[in-house]
ROMARGU-757986 format. One record per residue: residue number from 1; x negated, y, z negated of N, C-alpha, C, CB in turn. Coordinates in steps of 0.2 Angstrom, whole numbers. Last residue first. Glycine has a CB too. Layout:
N
num;n.xx;n.yy;n.zz;ca.xx;ca.yy;ca.zz;c.xx;c.yy;c.zz;cb.xx;cb.yy;cb.zz
NUM;X;Y;Z;X;Y;Z;X;Y;Z;X;Y;Z
...
END
This chain:
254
num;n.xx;n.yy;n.zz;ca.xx;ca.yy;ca.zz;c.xx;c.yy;c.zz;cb.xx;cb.yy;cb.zz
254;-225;-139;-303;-229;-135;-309;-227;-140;-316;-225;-124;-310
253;-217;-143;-293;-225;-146;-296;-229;-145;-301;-229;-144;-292
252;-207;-135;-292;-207;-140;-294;-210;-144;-294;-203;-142;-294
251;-214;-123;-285;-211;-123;-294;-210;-130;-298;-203;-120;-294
250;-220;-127;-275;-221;-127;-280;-220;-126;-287;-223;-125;-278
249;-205;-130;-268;-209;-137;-271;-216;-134;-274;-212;-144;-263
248;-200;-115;-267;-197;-121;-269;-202;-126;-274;-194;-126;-262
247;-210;-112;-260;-211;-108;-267;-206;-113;-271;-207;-98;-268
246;-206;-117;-250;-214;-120;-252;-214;-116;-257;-222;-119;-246
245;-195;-115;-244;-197;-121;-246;-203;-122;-249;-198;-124;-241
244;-195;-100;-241;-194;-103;-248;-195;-108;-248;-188;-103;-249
243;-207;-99;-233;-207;-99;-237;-203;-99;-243;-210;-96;-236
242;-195;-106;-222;-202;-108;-223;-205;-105;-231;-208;-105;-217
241;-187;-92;-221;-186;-101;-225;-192;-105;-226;-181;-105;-220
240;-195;-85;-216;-193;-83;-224;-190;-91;-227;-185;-75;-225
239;-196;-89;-205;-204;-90;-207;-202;-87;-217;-211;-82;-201
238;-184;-88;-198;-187;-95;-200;-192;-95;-204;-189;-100;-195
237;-185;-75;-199;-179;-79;-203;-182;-86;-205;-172;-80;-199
236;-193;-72;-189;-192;-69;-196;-189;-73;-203;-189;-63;-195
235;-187;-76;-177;-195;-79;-180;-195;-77;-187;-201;-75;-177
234;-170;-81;-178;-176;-76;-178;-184;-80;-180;-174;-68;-184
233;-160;-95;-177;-164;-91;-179;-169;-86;-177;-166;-93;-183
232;-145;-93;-163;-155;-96;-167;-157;-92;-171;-163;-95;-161
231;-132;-86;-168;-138;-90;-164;-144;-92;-166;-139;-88;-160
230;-119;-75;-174;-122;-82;-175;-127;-84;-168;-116;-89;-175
229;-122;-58;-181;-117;-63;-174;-121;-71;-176;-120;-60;-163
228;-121;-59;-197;-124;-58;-190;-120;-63;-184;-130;-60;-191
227;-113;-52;-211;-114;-57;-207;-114;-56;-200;-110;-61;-209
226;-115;-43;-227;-117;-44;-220;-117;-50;-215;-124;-43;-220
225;-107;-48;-243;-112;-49;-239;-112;-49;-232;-114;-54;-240
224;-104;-41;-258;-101;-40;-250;-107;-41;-246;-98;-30;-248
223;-98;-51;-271;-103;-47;-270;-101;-46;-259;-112;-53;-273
222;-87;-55;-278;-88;-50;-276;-93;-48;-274;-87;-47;-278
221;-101;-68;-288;-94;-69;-285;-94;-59;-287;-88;-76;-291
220;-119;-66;-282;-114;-66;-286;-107;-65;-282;-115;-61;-291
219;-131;-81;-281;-129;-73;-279;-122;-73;-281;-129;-71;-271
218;-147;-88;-277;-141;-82;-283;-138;-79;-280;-145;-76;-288
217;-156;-93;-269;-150;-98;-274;-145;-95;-278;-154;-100;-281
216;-161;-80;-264;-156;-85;-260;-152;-90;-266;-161;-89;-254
215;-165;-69;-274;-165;-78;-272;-160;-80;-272;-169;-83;-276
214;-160;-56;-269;-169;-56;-270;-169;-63;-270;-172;-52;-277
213;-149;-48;-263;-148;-54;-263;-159;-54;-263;-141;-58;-255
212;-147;-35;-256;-144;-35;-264;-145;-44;-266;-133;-33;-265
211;-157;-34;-250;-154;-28;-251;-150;-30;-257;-150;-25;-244
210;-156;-44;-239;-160;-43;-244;-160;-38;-248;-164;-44;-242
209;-147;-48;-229;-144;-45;-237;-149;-45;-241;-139;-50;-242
208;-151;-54;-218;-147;-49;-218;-146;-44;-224;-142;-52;-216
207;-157;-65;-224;-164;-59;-223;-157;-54;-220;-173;-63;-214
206;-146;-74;-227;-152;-72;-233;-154;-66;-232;-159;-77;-233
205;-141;-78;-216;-135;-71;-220;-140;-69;-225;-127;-74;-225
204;-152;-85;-210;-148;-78;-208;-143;-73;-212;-144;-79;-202
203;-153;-95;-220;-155;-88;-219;-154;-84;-217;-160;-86;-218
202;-142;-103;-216;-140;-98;-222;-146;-94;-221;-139;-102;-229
201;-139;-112;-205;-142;-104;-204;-139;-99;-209;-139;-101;-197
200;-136;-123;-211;-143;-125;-208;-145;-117;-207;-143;-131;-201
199;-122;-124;-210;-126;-123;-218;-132;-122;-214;-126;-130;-226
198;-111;-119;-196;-119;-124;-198;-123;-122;-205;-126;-121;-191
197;-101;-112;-194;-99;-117;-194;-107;-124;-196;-96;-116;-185
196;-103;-98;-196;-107;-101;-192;-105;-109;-189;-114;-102;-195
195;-88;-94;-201;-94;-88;-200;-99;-95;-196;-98;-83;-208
194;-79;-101;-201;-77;-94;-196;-82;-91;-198;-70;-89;-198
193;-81;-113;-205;-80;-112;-196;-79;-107;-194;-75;-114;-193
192;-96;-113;-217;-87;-112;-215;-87;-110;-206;-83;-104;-221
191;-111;-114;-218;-104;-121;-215;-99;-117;-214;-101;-126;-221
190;-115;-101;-226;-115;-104;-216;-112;-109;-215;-123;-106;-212
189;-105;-105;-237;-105;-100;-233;-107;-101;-227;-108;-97;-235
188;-114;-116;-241;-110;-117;-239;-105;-111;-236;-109;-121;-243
187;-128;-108;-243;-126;-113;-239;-121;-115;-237;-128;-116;-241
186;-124;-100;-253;-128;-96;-243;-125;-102;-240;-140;-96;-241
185;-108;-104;-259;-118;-102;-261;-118;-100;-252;-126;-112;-265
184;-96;-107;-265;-98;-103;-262;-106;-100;-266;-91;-99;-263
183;-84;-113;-272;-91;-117;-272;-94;-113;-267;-90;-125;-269
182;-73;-108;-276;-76;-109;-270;-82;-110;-266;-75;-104;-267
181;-71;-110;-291;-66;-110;-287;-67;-111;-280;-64;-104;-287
180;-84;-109;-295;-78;-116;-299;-73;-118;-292;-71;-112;-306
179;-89;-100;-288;-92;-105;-288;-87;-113;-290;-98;-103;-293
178;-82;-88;-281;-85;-90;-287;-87;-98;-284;-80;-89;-294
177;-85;-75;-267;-80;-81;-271;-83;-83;-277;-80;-88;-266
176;-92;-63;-258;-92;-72;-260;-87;-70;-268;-102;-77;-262
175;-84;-58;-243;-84;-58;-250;-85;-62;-254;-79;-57;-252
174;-92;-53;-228;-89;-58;-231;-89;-57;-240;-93;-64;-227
173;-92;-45;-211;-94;-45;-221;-91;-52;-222;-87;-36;-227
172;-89;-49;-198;-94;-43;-199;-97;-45;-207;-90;-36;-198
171;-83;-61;-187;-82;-57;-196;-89;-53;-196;-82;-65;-204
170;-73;-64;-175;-79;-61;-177;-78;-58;-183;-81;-55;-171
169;-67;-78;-169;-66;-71;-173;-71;-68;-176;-62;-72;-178
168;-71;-83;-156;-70;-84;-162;-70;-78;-163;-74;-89;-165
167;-55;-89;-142;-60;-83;-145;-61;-84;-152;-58;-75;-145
166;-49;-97;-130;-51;-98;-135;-55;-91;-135;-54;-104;-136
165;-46;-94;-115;-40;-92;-120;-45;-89;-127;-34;-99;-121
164;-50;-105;-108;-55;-100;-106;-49;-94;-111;-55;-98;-95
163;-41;-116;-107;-47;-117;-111;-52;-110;-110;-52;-125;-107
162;-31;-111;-100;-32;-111;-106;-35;-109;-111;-31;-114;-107
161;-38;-112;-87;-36;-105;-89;-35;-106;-96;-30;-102;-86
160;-39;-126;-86;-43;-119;-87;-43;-114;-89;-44;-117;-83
159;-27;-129;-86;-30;-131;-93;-35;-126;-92;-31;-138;-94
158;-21;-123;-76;-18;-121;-81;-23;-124;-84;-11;-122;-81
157;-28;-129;-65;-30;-124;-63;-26;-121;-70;-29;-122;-56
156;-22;-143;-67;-28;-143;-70;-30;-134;-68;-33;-150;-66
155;-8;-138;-65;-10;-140;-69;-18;-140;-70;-7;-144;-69
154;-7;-136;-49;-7;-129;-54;-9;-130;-60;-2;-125;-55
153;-14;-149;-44;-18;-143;-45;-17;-136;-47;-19;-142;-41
152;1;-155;-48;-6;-158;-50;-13;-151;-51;-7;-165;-42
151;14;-150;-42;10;-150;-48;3;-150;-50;11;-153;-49
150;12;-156;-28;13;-151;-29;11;-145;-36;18;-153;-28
149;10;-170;-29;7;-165;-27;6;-157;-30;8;-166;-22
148;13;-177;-45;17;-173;-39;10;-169;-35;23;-168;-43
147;10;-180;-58;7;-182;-52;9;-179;-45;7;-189;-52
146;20;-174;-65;15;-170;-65;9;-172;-60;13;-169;-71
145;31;-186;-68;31;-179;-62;23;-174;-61;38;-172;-67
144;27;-191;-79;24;-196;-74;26;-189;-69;29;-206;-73
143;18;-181;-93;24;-184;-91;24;-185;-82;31;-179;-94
142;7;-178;-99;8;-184;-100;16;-185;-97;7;-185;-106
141;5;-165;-94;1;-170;-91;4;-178;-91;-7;-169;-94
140;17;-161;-103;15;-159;-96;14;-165;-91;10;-155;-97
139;8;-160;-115;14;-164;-113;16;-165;-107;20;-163;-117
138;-1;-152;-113;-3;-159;-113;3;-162;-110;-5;-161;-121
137;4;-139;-113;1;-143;-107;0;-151;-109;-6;-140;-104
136;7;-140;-127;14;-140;-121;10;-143;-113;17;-131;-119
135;-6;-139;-132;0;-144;-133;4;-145;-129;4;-144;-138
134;-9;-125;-126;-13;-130;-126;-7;-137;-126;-19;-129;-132
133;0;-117;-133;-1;-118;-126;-2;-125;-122;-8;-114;-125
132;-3;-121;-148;1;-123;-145;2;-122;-137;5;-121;-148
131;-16;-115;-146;-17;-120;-147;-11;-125;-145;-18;-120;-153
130;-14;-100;-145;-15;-104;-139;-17;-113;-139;-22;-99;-135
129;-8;-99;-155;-2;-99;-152;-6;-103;-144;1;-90;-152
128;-18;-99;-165;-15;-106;-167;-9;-107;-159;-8;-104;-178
127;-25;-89;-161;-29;-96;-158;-24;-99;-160;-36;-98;-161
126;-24;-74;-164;-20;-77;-161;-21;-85;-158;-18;-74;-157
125;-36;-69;-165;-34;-70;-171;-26;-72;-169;-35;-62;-175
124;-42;-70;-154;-46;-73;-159;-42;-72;-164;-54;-71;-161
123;-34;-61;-148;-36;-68;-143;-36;-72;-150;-45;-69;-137
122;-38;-49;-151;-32;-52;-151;-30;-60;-151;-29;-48;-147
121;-52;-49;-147;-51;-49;-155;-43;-50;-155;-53;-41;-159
120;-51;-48;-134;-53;-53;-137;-52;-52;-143;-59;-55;-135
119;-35;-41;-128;-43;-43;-129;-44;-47;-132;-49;-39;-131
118;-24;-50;-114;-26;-50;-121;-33;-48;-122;-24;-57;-125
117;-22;-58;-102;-22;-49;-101;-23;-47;-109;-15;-45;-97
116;-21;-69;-105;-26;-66;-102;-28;-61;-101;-26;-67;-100
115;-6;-69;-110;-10;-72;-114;-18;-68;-113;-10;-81;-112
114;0;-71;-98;0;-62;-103;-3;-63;-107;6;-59;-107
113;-3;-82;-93;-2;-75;-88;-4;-69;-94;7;-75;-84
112;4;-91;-102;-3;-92;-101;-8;-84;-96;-2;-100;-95
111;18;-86;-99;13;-86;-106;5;-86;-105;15;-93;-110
110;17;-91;-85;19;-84;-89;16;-83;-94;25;-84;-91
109;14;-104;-89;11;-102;-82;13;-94;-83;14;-106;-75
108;27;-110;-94;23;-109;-96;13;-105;-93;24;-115;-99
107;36;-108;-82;34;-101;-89;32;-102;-94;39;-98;-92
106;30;-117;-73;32;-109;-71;31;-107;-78;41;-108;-68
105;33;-128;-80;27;-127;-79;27;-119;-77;24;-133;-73
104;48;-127;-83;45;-127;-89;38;-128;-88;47;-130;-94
103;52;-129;-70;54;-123;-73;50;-123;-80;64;-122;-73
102;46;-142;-66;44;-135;-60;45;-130;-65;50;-133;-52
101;54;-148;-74;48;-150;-75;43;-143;-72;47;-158;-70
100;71;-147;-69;68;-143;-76;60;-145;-77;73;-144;-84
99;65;-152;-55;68;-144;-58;67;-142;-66;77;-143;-56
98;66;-167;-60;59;-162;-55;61;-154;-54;59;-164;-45
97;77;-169;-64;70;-168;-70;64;-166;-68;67;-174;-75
96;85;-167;-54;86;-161;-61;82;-162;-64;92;-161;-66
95;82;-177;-46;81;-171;-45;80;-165;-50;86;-171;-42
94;74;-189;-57;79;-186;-54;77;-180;-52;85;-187;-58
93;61;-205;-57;64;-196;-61;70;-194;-55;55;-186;-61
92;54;-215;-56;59;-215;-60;63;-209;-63;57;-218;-65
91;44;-215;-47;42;-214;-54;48;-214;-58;38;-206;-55
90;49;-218;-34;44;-223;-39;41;-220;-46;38;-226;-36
89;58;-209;-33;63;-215;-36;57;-219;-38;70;-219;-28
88;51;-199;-30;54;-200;-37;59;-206;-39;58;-193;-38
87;46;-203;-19;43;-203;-25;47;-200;-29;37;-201;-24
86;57;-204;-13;52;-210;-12;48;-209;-19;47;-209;-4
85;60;-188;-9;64;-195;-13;61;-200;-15;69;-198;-10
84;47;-186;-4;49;-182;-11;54;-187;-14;52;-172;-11
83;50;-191;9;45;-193;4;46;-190;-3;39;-190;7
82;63;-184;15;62;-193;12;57;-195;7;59;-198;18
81;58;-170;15;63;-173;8;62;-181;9;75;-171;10
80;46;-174;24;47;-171;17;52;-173;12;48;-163;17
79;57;-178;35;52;-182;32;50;-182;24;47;-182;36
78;65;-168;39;69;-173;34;63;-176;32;74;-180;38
77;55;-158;40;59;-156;33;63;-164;33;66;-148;35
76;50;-162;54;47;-162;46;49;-160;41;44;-159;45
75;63;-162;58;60;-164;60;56;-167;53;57;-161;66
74;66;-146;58;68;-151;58;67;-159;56;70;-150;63
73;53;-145;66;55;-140;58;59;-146;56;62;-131;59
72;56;-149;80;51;-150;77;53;-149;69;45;-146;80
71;67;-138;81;68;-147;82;62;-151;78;66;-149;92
70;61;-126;83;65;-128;77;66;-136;77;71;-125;78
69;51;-131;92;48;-127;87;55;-129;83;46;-120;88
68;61;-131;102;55;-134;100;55;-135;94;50;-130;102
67;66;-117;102;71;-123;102;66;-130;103;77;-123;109
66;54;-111;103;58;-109;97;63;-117;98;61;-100;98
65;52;-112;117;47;-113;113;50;-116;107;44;-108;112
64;63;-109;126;62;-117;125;55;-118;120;61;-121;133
63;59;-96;122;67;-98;120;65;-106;120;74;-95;126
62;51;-94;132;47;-94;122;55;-95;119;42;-83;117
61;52;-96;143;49;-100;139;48;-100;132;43;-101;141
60;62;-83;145;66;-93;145;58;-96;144;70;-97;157
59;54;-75;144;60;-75;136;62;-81;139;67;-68;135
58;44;-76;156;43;-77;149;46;-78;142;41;-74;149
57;54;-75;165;52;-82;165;50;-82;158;45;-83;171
56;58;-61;161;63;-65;160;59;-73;158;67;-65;167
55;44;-56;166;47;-56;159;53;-60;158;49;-49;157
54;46;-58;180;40;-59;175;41;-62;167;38;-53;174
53;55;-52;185;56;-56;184;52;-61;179;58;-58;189
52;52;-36;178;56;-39;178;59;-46;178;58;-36;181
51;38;-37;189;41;-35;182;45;-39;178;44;-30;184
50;47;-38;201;42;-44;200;41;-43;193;35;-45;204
49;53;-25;199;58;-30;198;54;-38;200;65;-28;203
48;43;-17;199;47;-15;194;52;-23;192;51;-8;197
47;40;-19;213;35;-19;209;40;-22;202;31;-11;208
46;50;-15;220;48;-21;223;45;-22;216;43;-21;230
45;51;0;217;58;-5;215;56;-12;213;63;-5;221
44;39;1;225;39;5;218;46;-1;213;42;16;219
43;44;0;237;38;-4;235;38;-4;227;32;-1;237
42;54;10;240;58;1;239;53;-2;236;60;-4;248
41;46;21;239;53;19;234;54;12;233;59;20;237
40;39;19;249;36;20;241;40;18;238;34;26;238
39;48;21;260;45;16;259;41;12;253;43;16;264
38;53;33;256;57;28;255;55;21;256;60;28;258
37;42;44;247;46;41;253;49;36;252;42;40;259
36;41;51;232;40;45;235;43;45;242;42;40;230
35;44;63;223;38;63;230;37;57;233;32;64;229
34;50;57;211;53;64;215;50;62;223;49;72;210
33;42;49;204;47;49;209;50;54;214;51;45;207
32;25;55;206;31;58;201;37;52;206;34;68;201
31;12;45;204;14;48;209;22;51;206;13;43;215
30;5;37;194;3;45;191;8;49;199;-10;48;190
29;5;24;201;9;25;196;10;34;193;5;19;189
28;2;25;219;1;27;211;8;26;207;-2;35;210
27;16;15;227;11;20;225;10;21;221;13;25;225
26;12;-1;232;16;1;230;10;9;227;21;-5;224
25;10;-6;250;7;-6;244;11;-2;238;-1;-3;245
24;19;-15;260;18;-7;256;16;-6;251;24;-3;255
23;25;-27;262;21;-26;264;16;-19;263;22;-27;269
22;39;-26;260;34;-31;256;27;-30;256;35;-37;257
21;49;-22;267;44;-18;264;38;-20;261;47;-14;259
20;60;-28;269;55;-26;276;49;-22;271;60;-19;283
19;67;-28;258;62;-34;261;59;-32;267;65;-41;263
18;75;-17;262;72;-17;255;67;-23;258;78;-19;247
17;76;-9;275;81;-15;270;74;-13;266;84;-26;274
16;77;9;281;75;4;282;76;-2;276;69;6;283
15;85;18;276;86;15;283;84;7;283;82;19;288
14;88;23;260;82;23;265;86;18;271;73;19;262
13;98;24;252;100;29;255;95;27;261;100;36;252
12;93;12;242;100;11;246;102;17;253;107;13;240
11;81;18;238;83;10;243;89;11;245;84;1;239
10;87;28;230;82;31;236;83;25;240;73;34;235
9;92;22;222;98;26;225;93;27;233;101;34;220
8;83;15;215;88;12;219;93;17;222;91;8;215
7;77;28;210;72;23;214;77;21;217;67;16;211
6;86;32;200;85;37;205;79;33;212;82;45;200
5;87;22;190;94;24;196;90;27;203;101;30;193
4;73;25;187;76;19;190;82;20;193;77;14;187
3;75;37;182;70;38;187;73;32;191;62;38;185
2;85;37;170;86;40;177;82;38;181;86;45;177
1;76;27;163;82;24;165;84;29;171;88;24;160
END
């Protein structure tokens, strides 16, 4: 700011007018004002204030930008609201049921949130809660607001996430049961949901237990049987079932 008074004071004190100068290349910029002549001066001033009008032209276009630009805003904000009215007058909903519809997708979208940051052995022994999860989305889906744009992709991006919740509960032992009471053999053992869900992979708990379990037909109520993660049988497993079958249909040949 001083150097500029001190430019215009050197124009006003020089002899020569300020437009006689136009012609005066203006000095280095690295030149101090201090050392300018007067004819530097006015050039230097000259500079400063094409500058100056530069920048103005530039704040009066981006002012009619913005007064634009808001007009426009304007503009698209009534249309938006028309359409968002439009379509709740053809689904039949009110403002307030498109707010409490937004506020009970939001927190269930919370739940769903802290749900995921759960391990998996918590997951798996908490299934009834992600079940209900599950239920509330439904209702959700089923109510005519959830076609909303707006809606529409946090929802199916919420059933994912649900469906990605489930965990089975990993049982390691199991205690058999009596027979009166829990009809509990290999076979029906590999049926139950929380160890294979399939009777078909009772060897696998067979060739796990051979250890206290010598025919698979037998085995006793308290007894603590081993149970393997569930998948295909092993080569080993199948080839012990094999030979039960056939010690089976020999006995009952004899």
């Amino acid at each position: 700011m001083k150097n500029l008074l001190y430019l215009a004071l050197i124009g006003i004190l020089c002899a020569t007018p300020l437009m006689a100068q136009k012609n005066t290349p203006p000095p280095p910029e690295s030149k101090p004002d201090l050392e300018l002549t007067c004819d530097e001066a006015n050039a230097r001033i000259e500079q400063y204030q094409n500058k100056i009008d530069a920048l103005n032209q530039r704040l009066s276009e981006a002012k009619n930008g913005v007064e634009l630009t808001e007009a426009e805003l304007e503009k698209v904000t009534k249309e938006l609201f028309d359409c968002e009215e439009e379509i709740l007058r053809l689904i039949g909903a009110t403002k307030e049921d498109l707010e409490a519809f937004r506020q009970r997708l939001g927190v269930l979208e919370g739940k769903v949130r802290q749900m995921k940051n759960l391990p998996n052995d918590v997951l798996a022994d908490r299934r009834a809660e992600v079940v209900e999860l599950e239920n509330e989305l439904n209702e959700l889906r089923n109510n005519r607001l959830s076609v909303i744009p707006e809606f529409y992709d946090r929802i199916i991006a919420l059933a994912k996430d649900i469906r990605g919740l489930y965990r089975e509960k990993k049982i390691d032992g199991y205690v058999v049961g009596t027979w009166a009471q829990d009809r509990d053999c290999l076979w029906n053992i590999a049926g139950k949901t929380e160890i294979y869900g399939d009777p078909m992979q009772w060897p696998k708990i067979w060739q796990a237990n051979t250890d206290i379990i010598r025919n698979p037909d037998i085995i006793h109520p308290g007894q603590v049987l081993k149970i393997l993660p569930a998948g295909p049988k092993t080569d080993e497993e199948t080839k012990a079932e094999r030979r039960y079958w056939r010690n089976k249909r020999a006995v009952e040949t004899e």
